[in-house]
C-alpha positions as CSV (number, residue, x, y, z in Angstrom):
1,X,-47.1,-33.6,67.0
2,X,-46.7,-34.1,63.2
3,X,-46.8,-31.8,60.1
4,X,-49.5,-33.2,59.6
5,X,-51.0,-32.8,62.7
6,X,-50.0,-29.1,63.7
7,X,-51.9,-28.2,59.9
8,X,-55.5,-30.0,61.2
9,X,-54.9,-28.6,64.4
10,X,-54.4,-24.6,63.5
11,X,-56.9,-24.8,60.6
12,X,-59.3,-26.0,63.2
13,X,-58.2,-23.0,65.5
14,X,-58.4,-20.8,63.1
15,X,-61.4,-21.5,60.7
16,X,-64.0,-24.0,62.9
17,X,-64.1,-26.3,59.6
18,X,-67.3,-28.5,58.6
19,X,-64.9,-30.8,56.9
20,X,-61.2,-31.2,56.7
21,X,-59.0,-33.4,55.2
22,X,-54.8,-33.2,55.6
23,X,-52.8,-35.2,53.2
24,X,-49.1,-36.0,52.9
25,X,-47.9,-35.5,49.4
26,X,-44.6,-35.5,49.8
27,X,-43.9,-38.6,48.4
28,X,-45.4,-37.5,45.3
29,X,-42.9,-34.7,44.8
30,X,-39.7,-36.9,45.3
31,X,-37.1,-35.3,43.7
32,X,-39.0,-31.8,43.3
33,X,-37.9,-28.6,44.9
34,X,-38.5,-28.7,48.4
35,X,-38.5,-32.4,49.3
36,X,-36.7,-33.7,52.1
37,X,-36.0,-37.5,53.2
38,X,-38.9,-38.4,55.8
39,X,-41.5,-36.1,53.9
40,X,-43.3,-33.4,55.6
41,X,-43.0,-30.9,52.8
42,X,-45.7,-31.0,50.8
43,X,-49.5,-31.5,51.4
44,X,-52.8,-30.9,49.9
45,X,-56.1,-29.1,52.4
46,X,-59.3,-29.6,51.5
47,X,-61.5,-27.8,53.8
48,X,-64.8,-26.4,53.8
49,X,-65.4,-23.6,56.8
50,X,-68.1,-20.8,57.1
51,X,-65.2,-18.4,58.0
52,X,-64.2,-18.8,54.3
53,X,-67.2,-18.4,52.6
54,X,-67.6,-15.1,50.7
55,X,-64.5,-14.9,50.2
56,X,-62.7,-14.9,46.6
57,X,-60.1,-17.7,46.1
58,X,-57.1,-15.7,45.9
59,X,-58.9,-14.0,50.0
60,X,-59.2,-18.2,51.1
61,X,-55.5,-19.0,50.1
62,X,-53.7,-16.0,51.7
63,X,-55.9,-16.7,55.1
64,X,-55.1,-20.4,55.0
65,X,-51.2,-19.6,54.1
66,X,-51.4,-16.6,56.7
67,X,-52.8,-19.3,59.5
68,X,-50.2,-21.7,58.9
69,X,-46.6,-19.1,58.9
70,X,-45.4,-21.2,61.5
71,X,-45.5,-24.5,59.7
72,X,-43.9,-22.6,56.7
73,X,-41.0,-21.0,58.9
74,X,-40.4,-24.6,59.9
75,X,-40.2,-26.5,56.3
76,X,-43.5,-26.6,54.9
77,X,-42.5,-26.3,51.7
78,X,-45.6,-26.4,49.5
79,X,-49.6,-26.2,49.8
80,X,-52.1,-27.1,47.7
81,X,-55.7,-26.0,48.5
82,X,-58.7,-27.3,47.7
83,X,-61.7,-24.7,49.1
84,X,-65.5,-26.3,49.6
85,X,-68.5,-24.4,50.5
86,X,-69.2,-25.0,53.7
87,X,-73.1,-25.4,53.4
């Protein structure tokens, strides 16, 4: 299963999304901190999810980054999030 992949699949797990999109940035940060040849090191979320709403941004990031530990332990090297309400 891809980075990618394993990202949809836990936030789906973890927050029943109404909409999600995964994207690969990684090519965008060639060169940066954290890249790696074959990519899978940085990516942009936007989700939308009851589970996040009422919640302050600051709450909504740490959950999201809390959710995905794994992916981080294993290279993940930067997320950017992008939090909709879900209604």
């Amino acid at each position: 299963m891809s980075v990618r992949d394993q990202i949809e699949a836990t936030l789906i797990e973890n927050f029943a999304p109404t909409a999600l999109e995964v994207i690969d940035d990684s090519e965008r940060h060639h060169g940066h901190a954290g890249w790696r040849e074959g990519g899978n090191t940085h990516f942009r979320v936007k989700i939308a999810s009851p589970a996040l709403d009422g919640m302050n941004r600051v709450a909504q990031h740490r959950a999201i980054n809390a959710a995905l530990a794994k992916q981080f332990d294993a290279g993940l090297h930067a997320l950017a999030i992008e939090v909709k309400p879900s209604s």
